[in-house]
N, C-alpha and C positions, 0 to 999 in steps of 0.2 A: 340290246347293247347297254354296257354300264354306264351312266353316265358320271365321271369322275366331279373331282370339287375343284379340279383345275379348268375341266370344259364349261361347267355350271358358272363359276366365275368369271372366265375371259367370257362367257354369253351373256353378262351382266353387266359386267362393269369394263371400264377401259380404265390398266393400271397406268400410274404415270411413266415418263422415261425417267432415266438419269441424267438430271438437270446438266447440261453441255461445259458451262463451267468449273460442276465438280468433279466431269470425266477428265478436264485439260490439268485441273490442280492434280489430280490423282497420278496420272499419266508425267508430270513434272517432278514430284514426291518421291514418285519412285525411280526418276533417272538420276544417277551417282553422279553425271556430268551438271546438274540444274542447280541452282544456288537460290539462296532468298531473294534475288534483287528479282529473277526470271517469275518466280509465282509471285512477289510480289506482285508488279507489272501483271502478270493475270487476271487477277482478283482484281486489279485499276480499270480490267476494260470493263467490266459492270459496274459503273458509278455508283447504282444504289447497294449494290453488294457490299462494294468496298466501306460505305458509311458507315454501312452495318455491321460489319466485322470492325472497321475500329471502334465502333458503339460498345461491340462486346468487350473487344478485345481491355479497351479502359475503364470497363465495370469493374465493381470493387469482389464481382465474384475472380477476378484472374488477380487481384492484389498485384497491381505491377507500382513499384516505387514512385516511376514519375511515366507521366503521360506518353501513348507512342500517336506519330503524327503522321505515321504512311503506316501502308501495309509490309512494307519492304521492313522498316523499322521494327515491323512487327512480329513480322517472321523471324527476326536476329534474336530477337528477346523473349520470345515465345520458346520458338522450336518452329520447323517448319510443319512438321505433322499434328502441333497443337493449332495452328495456324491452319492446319485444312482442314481441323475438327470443327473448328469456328465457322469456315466456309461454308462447309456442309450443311452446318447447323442453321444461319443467315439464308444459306441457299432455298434451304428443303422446306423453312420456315415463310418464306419470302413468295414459294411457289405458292403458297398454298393462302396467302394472305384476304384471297375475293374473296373467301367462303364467308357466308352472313353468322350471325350468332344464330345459337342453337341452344335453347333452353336445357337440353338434352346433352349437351356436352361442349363442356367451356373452354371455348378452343385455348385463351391465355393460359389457364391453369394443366390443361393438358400437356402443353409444351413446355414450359414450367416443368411438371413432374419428368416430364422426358429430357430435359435435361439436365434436374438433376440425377434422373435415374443412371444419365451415361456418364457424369463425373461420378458417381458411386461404382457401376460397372469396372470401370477403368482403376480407380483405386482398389477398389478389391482385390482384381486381377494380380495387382500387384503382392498382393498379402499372399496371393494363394502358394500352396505347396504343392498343389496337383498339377499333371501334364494338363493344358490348357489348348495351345497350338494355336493361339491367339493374343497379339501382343496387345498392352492396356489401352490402345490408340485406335486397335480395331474395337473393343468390348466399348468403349466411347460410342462411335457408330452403331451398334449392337443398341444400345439402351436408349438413344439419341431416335429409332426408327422404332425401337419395340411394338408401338402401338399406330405404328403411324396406317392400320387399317382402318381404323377408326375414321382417319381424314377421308382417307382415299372412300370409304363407305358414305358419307357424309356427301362428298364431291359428286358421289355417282348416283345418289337416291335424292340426298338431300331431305326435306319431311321426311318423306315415306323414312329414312332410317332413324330420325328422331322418335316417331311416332313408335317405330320397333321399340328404342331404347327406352321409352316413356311408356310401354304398354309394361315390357319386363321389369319396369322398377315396380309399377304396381302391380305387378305377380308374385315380386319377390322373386322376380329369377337372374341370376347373373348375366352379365351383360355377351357374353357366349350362348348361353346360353337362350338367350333371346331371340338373338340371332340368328343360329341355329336352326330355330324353330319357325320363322316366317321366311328365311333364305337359303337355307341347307348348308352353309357356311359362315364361319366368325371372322372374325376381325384379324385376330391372329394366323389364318390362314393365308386371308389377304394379306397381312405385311410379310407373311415368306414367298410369297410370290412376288412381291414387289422388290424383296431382295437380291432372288435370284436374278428377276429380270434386269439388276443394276449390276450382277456380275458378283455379288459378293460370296464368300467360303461359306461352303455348303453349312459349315458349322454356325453359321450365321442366320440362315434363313430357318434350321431347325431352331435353336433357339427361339425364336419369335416365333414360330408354330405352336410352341410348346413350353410357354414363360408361363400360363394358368395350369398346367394338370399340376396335381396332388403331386410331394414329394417325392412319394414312394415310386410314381413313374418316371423319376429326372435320375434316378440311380445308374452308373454306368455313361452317363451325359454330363461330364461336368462344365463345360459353355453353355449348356440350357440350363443347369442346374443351378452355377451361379446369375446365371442371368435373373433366373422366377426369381433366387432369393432375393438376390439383392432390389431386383423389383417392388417385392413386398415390403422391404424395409423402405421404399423412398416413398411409399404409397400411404404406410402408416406414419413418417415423417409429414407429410405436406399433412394427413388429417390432426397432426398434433397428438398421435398416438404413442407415445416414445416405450411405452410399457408393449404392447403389440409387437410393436418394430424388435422388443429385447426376445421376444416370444417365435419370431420366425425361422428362424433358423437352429431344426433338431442336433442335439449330439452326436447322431448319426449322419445329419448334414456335415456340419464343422468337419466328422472324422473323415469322408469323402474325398470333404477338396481340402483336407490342411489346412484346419483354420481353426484359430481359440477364440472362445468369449472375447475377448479383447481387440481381435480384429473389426469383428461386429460395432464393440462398443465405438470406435474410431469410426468406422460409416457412419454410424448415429449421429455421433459429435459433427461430422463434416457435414452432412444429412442441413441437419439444424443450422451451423453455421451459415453454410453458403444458402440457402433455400434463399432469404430475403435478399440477397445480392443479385437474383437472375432474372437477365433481362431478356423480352422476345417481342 
């Protein structure tokens, strides 16, 4: 019998759930009768949740005028789906906060680049001209989880996947690649299965499968294709690469999803901007 990479990995690892909180905020978000005072009040029965999200919420990455002092306030002035962008972000970040340091992968800057990979997502989204089937709120979430195998590999091995990522740096082999090769599955695998198992569109969980292959395989996929790209460009943003970052995305990309040099150039600018404003 075949042994799949989906039996290979639940024999491995145990994914996490969908943190409880952000099933009830999701579940509130989408009923038409729910208002901001009702998810406010949600997000208030997790006390350290709620800190965190106003931590975010009054960082100088959201530039809000003057300071918000509930959640409730915040969802008025946000939006309420920018408000469970937040959550999720707080939440997903929050679950995961026992894990010790790892030489091998720096959990602060990793969440860092995931977050701003998912305000890059989301703005793009917006620029795009191609059918998508995904509004800029879900591509948030999309790039906010991209890599989040990573953790969940870290969570379930711990060393032993350090030691993986620390053997492939000194091979020279990409971090899939490493992977790969001592566990017969990556990272990106893992975060599509953590996807599905949180319920989200199928176009989501490919995406995260599928953010590392080469261009030319994202053709015909354009929620995984803007996802890799704009991946690459927050990846070559955080290393201070801006010339790289100009260099990611081919003509052939651009002509795909509808999009000119200048949309790119704006992700950069925003890229750069908001980077030093993000807090986790």
């Amino acid at each position: 019998m075949t042994v799949t990479a989906e039996q290979l990995i639940e024999g491995q690892l145990k994914l996490p759930t969908l943190p409880v909180i952000v099933a009830k905020i999701n579940a509130l978000v989408d009923d038409p009768e729910v208002g901001t005072r009702q998810i406010g009040q949600a997000i208030n029965e997790d006390a350290p949740l709620s800190a965190q999200v106003l931590r975010i919420a009054n960082s100088a990455f959201y530039g809000l005028r003057a300071k918000v002092l509930s959640t409730e306030h915040a969802a008025a002035i946000l939006g309420v789906r920018q408000l469970r962008n937040i959550a999720i972000q707080a939440s997903v970040i929050k679950d995961f906060k026992t894990l010790g340091k790892s030489a091998a992968l720096d959990l602060d800057a990793h969440w860092k680049r995931s977050i701003l990979t998912s305000q890059l997502c989301a703005e793009m989204s917006r620029r795009c001209r191609a059918r998508l089937g995904l509004a800029p709120e879900e591509f948030h979430v999309v790039g906010l989880l991209l890599n989040i195998g990573k953790i969940v590999l870290l969570e379930g091995f711990g060393q032993r996947y350090a030691d993986i990522l620390q053997k492939g740096a000194d091979e020279g082999l990409g971090q899939c690649e490493a992977e790969q090769r001592a566990l017969g599955f990556d990272h990106a695998k893992v975060g599509a299965l953590v996807a599905t198992k949180w319920g989200l569109f199928a176009s989501v969980a490919d995406a995260i499968e599928r953010h590392h292959l080469p261009s030319e395989q994202l053709a015909g996929a354009p929620v995984a294709n803007l996802v890799a790209h704009v991946s690459r460009i927050a990846n070559a943003v955080c290393a201070g690469d801006l010339a790289q970052a100009r260099e990611v995305c081919s003509p052939e990309t651009l002509k795909e999803l509808g999009l000119r040099e200048a949309d790119v150039e704006h992700i950069i600018e925003l890229g750069c901007e908001s980077l030093p404003s993000i807090l986790v």
